[in-house]
C-alpha positions as CSV (number, residue, x, y, z in Angstrom):
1,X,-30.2,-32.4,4.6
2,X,-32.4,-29.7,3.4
3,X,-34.6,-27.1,5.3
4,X,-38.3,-26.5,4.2
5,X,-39.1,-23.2,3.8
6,X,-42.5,-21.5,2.9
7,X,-43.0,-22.2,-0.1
8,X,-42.0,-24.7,-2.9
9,X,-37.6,-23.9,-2.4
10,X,-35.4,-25.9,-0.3
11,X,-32.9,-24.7,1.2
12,X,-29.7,-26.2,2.1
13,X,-27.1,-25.6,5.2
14,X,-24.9,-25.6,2.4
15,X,-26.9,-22.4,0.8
16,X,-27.1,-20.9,4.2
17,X,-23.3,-21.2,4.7
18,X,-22.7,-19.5,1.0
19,X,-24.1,-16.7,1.8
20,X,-23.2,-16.1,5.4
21,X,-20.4,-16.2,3.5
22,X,-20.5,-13.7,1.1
23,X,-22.7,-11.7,3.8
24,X,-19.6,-11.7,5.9
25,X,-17.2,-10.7,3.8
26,X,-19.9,-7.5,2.6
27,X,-19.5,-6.8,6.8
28,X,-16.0,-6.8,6.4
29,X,-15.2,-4.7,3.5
30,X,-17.8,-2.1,5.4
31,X,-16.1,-2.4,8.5
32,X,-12.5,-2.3,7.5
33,X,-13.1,-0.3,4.5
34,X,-14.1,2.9,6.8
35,X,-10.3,2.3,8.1
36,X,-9.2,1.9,4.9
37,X,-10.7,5.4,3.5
38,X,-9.3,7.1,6.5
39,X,-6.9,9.2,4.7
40,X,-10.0,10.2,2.2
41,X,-12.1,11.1,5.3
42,X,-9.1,13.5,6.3
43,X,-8.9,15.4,3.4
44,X,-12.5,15.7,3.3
45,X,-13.1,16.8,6.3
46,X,-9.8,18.8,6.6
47,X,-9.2,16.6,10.4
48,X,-6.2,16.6,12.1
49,X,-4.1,13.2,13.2
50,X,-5.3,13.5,16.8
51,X,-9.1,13.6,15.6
52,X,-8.2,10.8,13.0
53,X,-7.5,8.6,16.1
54,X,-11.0,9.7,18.4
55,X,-12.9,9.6,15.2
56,X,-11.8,6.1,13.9
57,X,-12.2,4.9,18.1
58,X,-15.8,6.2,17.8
59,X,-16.2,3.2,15.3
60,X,-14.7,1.1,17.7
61,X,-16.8,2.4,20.7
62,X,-20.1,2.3,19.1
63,X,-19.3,-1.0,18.8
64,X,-18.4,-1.6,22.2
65,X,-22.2,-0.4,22.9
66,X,-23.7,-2.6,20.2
67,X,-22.4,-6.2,21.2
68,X,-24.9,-6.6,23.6
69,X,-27.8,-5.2,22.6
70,X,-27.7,-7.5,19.5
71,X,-26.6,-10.8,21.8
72,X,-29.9,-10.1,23.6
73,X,-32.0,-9.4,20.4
74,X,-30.9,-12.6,18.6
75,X,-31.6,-14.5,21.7
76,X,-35.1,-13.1,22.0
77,X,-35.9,-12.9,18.5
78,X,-33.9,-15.1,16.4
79,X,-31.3,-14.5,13.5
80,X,-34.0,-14.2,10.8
81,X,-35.1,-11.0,12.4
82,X,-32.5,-9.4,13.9
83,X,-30.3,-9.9,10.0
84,X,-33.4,-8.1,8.9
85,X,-33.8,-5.4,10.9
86,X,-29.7,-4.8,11.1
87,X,-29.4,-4.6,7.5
88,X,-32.1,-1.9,7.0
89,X,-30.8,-0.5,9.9
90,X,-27.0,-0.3,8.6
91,X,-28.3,0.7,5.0
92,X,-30.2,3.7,6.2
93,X,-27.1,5.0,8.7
94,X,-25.0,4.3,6.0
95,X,-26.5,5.7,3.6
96,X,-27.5,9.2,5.5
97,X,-23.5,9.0,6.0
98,X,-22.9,9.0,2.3
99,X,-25.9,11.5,1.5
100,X,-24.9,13.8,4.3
101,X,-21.2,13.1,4.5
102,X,-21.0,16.6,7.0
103,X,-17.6,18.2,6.9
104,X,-17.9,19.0,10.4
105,X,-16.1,16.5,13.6
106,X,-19.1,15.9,15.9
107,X,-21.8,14.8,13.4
108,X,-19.2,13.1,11.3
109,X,-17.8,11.6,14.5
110,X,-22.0,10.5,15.8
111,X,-22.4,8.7,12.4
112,X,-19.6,6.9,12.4
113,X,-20.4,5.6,16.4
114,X,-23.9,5.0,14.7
115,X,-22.1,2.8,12.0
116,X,-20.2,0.8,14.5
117,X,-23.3,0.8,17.1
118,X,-24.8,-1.6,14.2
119,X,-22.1,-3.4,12.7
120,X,-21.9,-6.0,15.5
121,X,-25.6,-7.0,14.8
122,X,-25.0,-8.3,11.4
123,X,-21.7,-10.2,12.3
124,X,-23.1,-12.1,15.0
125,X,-26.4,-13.1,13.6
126,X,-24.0,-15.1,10.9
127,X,-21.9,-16.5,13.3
128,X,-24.9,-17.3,15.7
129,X,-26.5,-18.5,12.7
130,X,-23.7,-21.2,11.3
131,X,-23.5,-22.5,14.9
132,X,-26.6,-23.5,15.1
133,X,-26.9,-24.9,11.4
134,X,-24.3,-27.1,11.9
135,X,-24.7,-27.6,15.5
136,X,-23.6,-31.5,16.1
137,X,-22.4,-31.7,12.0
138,X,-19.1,-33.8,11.1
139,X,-18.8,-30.3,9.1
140,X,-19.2,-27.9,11.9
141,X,-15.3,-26.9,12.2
142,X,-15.2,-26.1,9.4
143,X,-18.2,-24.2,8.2
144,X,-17.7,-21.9,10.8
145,X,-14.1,-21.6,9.6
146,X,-15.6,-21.0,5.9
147,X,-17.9,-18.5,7.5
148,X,-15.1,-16.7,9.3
149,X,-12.8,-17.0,6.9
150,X,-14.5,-14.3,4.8
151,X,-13.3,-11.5,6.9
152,X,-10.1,-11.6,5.9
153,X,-11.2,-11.9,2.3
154,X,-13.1,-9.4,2.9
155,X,-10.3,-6.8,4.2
156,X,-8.4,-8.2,1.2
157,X,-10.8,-7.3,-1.2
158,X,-11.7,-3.8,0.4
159,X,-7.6,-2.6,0.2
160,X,-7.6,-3.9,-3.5
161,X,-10.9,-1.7,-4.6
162,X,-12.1,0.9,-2.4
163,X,-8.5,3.4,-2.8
164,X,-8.7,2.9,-6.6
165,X,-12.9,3.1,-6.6
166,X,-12.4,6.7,-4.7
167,X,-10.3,8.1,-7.2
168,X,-12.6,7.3,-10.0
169,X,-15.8,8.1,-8.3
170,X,-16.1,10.3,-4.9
171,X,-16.0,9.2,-1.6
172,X,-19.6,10.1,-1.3
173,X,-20.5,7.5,-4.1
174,X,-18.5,4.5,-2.9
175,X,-19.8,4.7,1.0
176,X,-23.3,4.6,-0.7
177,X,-22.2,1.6,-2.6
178,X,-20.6,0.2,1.2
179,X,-24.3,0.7,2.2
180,X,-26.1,-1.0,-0.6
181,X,-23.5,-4.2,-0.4
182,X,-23.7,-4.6,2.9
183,X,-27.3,-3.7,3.7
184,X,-28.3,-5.9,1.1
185,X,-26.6,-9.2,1.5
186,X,-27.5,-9.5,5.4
187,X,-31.4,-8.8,3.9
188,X,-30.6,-11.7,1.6
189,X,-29.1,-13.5,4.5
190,X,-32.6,-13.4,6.3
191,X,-34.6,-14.2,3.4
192,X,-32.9,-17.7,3.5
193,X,-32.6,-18.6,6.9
194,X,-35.5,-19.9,8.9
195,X,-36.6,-20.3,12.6
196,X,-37.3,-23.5,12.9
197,X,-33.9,-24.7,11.1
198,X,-31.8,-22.5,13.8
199,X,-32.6,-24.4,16.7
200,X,-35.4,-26.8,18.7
201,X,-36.7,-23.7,20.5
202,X,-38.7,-20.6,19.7
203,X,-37.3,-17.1,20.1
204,X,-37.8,-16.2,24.0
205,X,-40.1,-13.2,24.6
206,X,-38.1,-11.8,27.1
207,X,-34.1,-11.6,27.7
208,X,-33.3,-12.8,31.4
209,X,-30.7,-10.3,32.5
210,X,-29.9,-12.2,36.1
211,X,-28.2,-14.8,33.7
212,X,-25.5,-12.6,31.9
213,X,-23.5,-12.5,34.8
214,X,-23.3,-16.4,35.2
215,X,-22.7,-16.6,31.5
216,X,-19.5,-13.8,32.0
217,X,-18.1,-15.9,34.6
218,X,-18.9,-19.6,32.4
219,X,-16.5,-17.7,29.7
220,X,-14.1,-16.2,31.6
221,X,-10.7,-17.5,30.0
222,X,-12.8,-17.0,26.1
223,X,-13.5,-13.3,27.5
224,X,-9.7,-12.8,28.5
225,X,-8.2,-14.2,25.3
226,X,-10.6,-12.5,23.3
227,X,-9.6,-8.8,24.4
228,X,-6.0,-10.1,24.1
229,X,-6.1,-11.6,20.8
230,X,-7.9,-9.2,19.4
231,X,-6.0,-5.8,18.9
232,X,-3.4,-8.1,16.7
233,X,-5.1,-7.5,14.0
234,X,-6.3,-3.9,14.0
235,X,-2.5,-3.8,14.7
236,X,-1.7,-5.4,11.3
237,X,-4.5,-3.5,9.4
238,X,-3.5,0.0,10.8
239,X,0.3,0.1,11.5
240,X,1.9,-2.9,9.2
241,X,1.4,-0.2,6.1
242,X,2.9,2.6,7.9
243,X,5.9,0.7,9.4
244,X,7.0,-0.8,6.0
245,X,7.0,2.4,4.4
246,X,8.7,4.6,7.1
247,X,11.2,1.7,8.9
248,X,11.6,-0.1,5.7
249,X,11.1,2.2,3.2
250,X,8.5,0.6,0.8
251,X,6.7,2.6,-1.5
252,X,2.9,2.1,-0.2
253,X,1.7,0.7,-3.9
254,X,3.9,-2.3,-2.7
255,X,3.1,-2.3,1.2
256,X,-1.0,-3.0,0.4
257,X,0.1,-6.2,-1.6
258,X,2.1,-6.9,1.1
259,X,-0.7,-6.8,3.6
260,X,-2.9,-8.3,1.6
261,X,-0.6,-11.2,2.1
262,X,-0.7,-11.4,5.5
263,X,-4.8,-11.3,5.5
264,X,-4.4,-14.5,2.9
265,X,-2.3,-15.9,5.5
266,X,-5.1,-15.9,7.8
267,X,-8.1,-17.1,5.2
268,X,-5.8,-20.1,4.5
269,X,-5.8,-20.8,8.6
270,X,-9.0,-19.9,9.4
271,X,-10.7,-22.7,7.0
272,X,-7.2,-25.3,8.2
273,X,-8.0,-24.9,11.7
274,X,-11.7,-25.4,10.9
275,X,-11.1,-28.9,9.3
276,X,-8.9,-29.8,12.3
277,X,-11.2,-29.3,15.0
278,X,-14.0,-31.6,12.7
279,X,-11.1,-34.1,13.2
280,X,-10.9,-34.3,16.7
281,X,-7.8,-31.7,17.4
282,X,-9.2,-29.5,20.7
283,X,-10.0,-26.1,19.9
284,X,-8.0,-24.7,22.8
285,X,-5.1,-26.5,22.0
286,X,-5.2,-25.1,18.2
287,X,-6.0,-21.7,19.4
288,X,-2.5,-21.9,21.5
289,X,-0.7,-23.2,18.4
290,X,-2.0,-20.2,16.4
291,X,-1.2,-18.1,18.9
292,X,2.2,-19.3,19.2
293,X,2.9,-18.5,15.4
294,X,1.6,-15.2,16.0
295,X,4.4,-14.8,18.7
296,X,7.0,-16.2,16.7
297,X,6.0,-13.8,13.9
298,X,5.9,-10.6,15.8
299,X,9.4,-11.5,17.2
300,X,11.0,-11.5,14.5
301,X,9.4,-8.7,12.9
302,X,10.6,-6.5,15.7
303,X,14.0,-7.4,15.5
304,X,14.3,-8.1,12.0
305,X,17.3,-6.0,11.2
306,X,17.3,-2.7,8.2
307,X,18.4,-4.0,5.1
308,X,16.7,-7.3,5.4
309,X,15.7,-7.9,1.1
310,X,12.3,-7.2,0.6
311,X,11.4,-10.8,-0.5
312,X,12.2,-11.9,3.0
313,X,9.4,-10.0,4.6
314,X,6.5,-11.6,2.2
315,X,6.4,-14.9,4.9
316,X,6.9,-13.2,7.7
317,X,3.8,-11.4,7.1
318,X,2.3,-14.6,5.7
319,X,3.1,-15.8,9.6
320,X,1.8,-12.8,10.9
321,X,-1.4,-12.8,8.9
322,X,-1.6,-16.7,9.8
323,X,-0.8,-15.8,13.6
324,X,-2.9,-12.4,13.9
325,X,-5.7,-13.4,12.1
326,X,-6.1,-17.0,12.1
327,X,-7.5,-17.9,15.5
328,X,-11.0,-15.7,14.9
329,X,-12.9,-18.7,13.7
330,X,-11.2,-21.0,17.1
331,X,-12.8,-18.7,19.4
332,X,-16.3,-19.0,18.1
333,X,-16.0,-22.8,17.9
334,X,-15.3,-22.4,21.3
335,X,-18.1,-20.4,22.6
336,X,-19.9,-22.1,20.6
337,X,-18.7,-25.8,22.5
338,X,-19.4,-24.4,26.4
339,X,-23.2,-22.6,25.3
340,X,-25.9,-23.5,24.7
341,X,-28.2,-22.8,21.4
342,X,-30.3,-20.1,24.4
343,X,-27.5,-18.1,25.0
344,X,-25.3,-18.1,21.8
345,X,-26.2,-15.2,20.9
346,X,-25.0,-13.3,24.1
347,X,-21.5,-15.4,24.5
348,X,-20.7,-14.2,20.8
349,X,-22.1,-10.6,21.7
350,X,-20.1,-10.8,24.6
351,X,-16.8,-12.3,23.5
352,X,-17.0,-9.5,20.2
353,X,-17.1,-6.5,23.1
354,X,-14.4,-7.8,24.9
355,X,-12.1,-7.9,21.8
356,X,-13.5,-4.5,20.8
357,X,-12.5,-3.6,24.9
358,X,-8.8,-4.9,24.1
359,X,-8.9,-2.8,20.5
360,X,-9.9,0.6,22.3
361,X,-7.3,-0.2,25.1
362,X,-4.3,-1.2,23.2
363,X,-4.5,0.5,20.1
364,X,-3.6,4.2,21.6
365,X,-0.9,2.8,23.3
366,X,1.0,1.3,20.3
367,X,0.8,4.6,19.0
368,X,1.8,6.4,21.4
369,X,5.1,3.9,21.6
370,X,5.8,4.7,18.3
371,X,5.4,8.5,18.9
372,X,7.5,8.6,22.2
373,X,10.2,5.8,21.5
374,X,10.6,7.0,17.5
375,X,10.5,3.5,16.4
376,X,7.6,0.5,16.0
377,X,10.0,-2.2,17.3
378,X,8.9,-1.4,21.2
379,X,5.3,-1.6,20.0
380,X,5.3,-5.3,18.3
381,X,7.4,-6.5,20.7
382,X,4.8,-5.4,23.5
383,X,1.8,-6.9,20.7
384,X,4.1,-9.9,21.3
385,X,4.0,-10.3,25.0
386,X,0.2,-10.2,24.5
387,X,-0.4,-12.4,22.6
388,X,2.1,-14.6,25.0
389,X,-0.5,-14.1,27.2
390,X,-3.4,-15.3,25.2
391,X,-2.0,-18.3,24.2
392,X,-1.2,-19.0,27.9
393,X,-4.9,-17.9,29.0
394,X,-6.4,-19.9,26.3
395,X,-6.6,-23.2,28.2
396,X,-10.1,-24.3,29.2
397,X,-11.1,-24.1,33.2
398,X,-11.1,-27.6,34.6
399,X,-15.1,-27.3,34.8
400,X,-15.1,-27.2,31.5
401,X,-12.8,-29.4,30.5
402,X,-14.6,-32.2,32.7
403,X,-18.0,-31.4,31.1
404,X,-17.4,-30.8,27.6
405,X,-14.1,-32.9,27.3
């Protein structure tokens, strides 16, 4: 199938997937990159731990406060537009960041909240984007599991390049290059999609506000299991490092390969779990299973005993990376099952704040574990217990179950 464009090129779902694709993965390396040049932004700004933690929140805050605002705008005026507007938008913040790059907390601090105010624009119009390409497709599992499959790639890709791009260039230079990627790609990604390929409806003039609460209590249990799926894997990203090299004692050139293995872990699922829903397997019940590894995984990880040989961690964090990280694409197949093409925009807006709600929540509490208790067994066993609860909130309401079953 092949969607007529303006003029004389046709383009593909298959082209539109490739670079959501790529697209995604430029989102990711932004987004996870900042986190990644955290101890760059520290020296440069001469901050403290404590302002390390609010600053690096702000990100997580901003967006918080972005996920609906861009639900409603890609409901209202489509994903050609809103990937548009988000990339100029995220190039110029971006790149006043990496102009500017102030030394001082509170502007440093209201860039970054800028930065993360936009970022969830440019996911979701993918992901709102692939959904409705491939809405009733043979294919659909699993191009949204391509499509989400590039955020771990994209963290992977990130840790390999940006540390070892900083000590050749500045920091300055490689957030302007952040901008350029990411700005650019998410143009590129509107140049090739087109209305009339995204659904059988025009763009609504208007956002009806009296229907976001029925759509919050329609995706109640998607809500719940987002916000307690989610910290898992800014859990991996930001403490995994530190606890192999303080518990275990592994020099940090050998620690990034070693989480870089986890987020493999959870490209190889992402794209697996994809192909299984196309063949029938419900999405709940894979989400549970993933889950389930995730518990496994964390289990052992916390009472994995010192001395343990350093080739016997590589599949446990394969399993955590598998667990942690590979039930992101499940969700969105799942919003994507109990909406309709009206309102995607807003259930993925939606379900994104809520896992940003669990990140904020959770995140200062593992850290404070590890700070009070003096060790980060307490703190994956409690990530554990979460995710427990995830898997057990992740069946589907009877209503739908009966409607959509």
């Amino acid at each position: 199938m092949a969607l007529k464009g303006d003029g004389p090129i046709r383009i593909t779902p298959r082209d539109i997937l490739i670079v959501a694709f790529v697209d995604q993965v430029a989102i990711t390396m932004s987004q996870q990159g900042l986190s990644i040049l955290s101890v760059d932004f520290k020296n440069y700004a001469h901050l403290g731990v404590a302002q390390m933690g609010i600053l690096f929140s702000t990100v997580a805050l901003g967006a918080i406060l972005g996920m609906i605002p861009a639900g409603a705008a890609l409901d209202r005026l489509g994903s050609k537009r809103v990937a548009w507007i988000s990339g100029v938008a995220i190039f110029v913040v971006m790149g006043i960041l990496a102009f500017w790059l102030p030394t001082h907390f509170v502007p440093l601090m209201a860039l970054l909240g800028l930065v993360g105010f936009f970022l969830p624009a440019l996911s979701l119009t993918g992901a709102t984007a692939i959904t409705k390409v491939f809405d009733g497709s043979s294919y659909e599992g699993m191009a949204i599991g391509l499509r989400q499959a590039a955020t771990p790639l994209g963290g992977i890709i990130a840790a390999s390049l940006f540390p070892l791009l900083v000590k050749t260039w500045t920091l300055k230079t490689v957030l302007f290059v952040i901008a350029l990627n990411v700005g650019g790609w998410t143009i590129l990604f509107g140049s090739v999609l087109h209305n009339s390929s995204l659904s059988g409806h025009k763009p609504s003039t208007s956002y009806d506000w009296r229907r976001l609460w029925r759509l919050i209590k329609e995706l109640t249990r998607p809500l719940i299991v987002s916000s307690l799926l989610s910290p898992g894997q800014y859990a991996l990203l930001t403490y995994a490092i530190l606890d192999l090299h303080d518990r275990w004692h592994i020099h940090l050139t050998y620690a990034g390969p070693v989480i870089a293995i986890a987020l493999f872990g959870g490209f190889v699922v992402r794209i697996f779990m994809g192909h299984l829903t196309d063949r029938g397997v419900q999405v709940t019940v894979l989400i549970r299973l993933t889950a389930l590894v995730g518990v496994v995984s964390l289990a052992i990880w916390a009472l994995l005993p010192k001395g343990t040989p350093f080739v016997v961690l590589l599949p446990i964090f394969l399993g955590l990376g598998a667990g942690l990280d590979g039930w992101n694409a499940l969700l969105t197949a799942w919003v994507a099952n109990v909406t309709t093409e009206r309102e995607r925009g807003m259930a993925l807006g939606l379900i994104g704040m809520s896992g940003f709600v669990g990140i904020v929540l959770f995140l200062p509490v593992f850290g404070l574990m590890i700070r009070v208790l003096h060790s980060y067994r307490p703190a994956w066993g409690l990530l554990a217990v979460i995710y427990l609860g995830g898997m057990l909130m992740s069946r589907p309401s009877r209503s739908h179950t009966a409607q959509h079953g």
